[in-house]
Backbone as CSV, one residue per row, in Angstrom:
resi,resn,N_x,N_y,N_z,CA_x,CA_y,CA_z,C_x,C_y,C_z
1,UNK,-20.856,25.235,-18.885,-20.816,23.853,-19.340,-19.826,23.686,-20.491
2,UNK,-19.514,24.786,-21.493,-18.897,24.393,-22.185,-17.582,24.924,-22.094
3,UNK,-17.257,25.767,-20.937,-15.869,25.324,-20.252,-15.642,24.013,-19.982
4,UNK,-16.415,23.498,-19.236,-16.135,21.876,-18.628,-15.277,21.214,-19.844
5,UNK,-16.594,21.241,-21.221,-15.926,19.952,-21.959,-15.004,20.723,-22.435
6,UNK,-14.567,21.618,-22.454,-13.078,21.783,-23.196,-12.307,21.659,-22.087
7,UNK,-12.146,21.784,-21.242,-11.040,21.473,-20.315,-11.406,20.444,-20.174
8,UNK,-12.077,19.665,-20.336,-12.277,17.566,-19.944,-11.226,17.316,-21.351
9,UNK,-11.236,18.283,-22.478,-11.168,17.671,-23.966,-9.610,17.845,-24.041
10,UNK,-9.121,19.033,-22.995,-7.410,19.266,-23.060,-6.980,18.601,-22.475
11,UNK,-7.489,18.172,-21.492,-6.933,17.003,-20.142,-6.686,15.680,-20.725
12,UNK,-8.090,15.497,-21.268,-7.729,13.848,-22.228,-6.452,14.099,-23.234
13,UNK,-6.590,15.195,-24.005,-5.509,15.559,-25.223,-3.992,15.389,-24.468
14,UNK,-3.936,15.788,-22.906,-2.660,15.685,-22.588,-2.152,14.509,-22.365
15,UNK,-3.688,13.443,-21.904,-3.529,12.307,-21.166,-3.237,12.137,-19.559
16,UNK,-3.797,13.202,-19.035,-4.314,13.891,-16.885,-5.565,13.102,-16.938
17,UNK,-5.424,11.754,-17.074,-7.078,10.869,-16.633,-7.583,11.547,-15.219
18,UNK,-6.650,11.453,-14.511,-6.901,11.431,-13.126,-7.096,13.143,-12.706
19,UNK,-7.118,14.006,-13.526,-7.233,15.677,-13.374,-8.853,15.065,-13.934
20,UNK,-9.559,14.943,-15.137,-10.504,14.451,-15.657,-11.404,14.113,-14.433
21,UNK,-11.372,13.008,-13.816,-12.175,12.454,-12.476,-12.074,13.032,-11.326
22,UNK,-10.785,13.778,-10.938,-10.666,14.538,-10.090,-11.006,16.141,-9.381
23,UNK,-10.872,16.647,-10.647,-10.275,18.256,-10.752,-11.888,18.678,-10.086
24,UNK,-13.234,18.252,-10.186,-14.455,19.160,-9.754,-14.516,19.304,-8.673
25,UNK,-14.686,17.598,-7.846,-14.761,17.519,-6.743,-13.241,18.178,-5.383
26,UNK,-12.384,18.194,-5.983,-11.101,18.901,-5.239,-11.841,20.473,-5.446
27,UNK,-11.710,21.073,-6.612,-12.341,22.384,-6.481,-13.424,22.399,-5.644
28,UNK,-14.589,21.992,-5.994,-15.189,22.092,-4.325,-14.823,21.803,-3.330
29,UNK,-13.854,21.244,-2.894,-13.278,21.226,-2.121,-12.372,22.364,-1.736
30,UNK,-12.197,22.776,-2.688,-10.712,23.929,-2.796,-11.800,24.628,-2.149
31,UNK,-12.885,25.227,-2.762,-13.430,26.670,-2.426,-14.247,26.203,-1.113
32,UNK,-14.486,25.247,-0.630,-15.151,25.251,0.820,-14.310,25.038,1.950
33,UNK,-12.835,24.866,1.720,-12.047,25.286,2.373,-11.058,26.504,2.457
34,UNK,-11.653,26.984,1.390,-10.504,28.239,1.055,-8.869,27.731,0.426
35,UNK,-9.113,26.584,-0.230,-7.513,26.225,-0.503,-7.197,27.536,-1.418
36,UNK,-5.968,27.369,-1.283,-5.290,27.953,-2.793,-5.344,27.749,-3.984
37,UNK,-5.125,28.232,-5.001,-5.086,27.452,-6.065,-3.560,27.146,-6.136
38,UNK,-3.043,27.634,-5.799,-1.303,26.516,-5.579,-1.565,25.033,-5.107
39,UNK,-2.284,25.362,-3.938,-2.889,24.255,-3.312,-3.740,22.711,-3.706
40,UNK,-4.682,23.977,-4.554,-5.629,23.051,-5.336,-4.927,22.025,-6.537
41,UNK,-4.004,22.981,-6.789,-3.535,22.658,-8.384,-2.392,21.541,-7.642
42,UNK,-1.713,21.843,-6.817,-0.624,20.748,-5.774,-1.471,19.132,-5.718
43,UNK,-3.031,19.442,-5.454,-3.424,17.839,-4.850,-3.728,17.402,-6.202
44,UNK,-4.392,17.983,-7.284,-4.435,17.314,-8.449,-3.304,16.716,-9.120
45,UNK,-2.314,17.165,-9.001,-0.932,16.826,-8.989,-0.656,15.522,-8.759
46,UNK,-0.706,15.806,-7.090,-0.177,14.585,-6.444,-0.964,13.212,-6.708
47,UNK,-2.259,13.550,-7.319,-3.504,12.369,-7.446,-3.246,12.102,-8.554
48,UNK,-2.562,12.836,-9.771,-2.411,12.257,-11.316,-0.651,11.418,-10.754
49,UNK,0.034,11.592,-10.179,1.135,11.273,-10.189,0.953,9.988,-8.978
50,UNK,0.375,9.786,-7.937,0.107,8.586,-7.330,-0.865,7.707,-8.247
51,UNK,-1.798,7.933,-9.418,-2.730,7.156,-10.017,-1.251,6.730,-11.089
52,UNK,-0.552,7.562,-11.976,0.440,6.723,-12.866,1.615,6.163,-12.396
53,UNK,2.081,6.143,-11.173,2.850,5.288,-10.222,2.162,3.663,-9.756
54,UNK,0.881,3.970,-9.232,0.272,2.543,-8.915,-0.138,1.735,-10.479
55,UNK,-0.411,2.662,-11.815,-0.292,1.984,-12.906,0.772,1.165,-13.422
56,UNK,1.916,2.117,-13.012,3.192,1.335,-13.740,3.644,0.218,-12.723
57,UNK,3.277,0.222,-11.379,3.863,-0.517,-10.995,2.762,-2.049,-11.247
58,UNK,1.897,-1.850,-11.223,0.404,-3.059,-11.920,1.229,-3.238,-13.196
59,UNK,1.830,-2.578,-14.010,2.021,-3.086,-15.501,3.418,-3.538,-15.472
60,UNK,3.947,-3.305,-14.617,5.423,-3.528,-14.253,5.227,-4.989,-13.853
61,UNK,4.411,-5.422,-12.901,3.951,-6.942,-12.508,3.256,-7.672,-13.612
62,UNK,2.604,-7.199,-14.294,1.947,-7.501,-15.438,3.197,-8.233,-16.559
63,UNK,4.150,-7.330,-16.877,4.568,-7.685,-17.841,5.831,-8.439,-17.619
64,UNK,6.171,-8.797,-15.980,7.304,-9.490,-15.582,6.282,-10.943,-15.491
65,UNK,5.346,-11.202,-15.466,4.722,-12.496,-16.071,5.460,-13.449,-14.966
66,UNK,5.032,-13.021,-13.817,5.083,-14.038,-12.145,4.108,-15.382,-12.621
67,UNK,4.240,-16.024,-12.114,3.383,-17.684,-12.532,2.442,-17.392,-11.258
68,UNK,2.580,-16.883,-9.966,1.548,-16.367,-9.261,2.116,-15.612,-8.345
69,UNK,0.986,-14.941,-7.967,1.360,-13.677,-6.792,1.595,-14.525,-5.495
70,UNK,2.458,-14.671,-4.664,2.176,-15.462,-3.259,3.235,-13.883,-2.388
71,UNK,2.773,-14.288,-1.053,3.423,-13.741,-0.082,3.972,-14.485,0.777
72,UNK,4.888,-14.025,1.830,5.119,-15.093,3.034,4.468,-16.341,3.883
73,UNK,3.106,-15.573,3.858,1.894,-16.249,4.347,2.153,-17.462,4.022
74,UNK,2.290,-17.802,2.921,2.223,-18.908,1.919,3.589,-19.605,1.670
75,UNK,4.708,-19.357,2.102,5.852,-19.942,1.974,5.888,-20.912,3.321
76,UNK,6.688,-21.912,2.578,7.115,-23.746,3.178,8.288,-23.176,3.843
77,UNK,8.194,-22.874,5.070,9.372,-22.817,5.738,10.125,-24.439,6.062
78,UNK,9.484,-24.838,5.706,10.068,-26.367,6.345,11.151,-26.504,5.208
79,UNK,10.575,-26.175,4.054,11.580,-26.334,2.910,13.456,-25.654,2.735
80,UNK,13.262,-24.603,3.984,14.793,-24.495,3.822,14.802,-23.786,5.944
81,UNK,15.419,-24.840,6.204,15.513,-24.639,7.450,16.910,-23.193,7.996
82,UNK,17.602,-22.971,7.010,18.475,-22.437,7.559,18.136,-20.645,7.498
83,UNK,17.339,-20.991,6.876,17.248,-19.194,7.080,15.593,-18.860,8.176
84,UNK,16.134,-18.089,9.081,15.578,-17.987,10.517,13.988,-17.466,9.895
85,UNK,13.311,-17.708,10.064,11.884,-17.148,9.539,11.837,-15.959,10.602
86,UNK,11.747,-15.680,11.678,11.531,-14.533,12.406,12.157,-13.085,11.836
87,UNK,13.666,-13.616,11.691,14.334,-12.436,11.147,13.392,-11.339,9.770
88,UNK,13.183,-12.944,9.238,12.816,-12.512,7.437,11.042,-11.889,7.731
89,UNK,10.051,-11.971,8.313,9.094,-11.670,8.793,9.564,-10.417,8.852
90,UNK,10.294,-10.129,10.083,10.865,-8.884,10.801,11.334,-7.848,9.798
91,UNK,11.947,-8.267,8.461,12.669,-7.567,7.731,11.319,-7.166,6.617
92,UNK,10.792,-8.010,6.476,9.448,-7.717,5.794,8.197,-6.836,6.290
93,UNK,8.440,-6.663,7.704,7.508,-6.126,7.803,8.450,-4.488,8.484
94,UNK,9.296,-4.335,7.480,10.052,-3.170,7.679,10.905,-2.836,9.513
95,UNK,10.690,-3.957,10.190,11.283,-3.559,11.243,12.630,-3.164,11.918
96,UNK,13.262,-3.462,10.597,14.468,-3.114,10.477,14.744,-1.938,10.902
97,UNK,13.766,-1.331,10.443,14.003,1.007,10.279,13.611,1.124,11.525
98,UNK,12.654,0.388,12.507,11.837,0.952,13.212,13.039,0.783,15.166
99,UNK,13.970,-0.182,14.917,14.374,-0.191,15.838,15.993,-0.493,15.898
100,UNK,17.251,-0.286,16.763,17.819,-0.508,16.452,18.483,-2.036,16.486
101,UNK,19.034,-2.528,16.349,19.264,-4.476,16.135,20.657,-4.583,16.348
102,UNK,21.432,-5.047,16.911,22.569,-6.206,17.186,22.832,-6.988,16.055
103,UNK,23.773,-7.157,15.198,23.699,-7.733,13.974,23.810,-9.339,14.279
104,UNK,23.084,-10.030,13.458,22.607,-11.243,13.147,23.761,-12.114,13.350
105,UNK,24.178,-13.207,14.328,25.636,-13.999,14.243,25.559,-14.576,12.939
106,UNK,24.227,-14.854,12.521,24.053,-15.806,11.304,24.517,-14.741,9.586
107,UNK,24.609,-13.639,9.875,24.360,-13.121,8.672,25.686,-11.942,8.004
């Protein structure tokens, strides 16, 4: 037990929130699958570094101070007729990558 709180107490000291909430349940995990500890130590990793990526990008929106969040859903196409809504859908919903396209006469 008093391993735990000192390694809970270095983790906070480094600022690894996400090693903190994470690190027990992956180790059991590690040892009921036989991970590695390369392994083990790899997903804690990847879980502190996907948790301060989805932070910055929340504080990144946060501090660019949008008047509101909207998506396409919600856009007045009537309001500008010249740009093709299918295309822009299409490009939004990444289909660009997924196939190859004939370039746009319009664009």
């Amino acid at each position: 037990m008093k391993q735990e709180l000192l390694l809970e107490s270095y983790l906070k000291d480094l600022r690894l929130s996400r090693f903190v909430q994470s690190y027990q349940s992956l180790a059991q995990e590690a040892a009921r699958t036989n991970l590695s500890y390369e392994r083990y130590l790899l997903a804690l990793v990847q879980e502190e570094v996907a948790h301060r990526e989805a932070q910055r990008i929340e504080r990144a929106i946060g501090e660019a101070r949008f008047p509101v969040l909207k998506d396409l859903a919600e856009f007045d196409w009537s309001c500008v007729l010249s740009v093709p809504k299918p295309r822009i859908l299409e490009l939004a919903d990444f289909g660009l990558y997924r196939k190859p396209r004939a370039s746009h006469p319009g664009w």
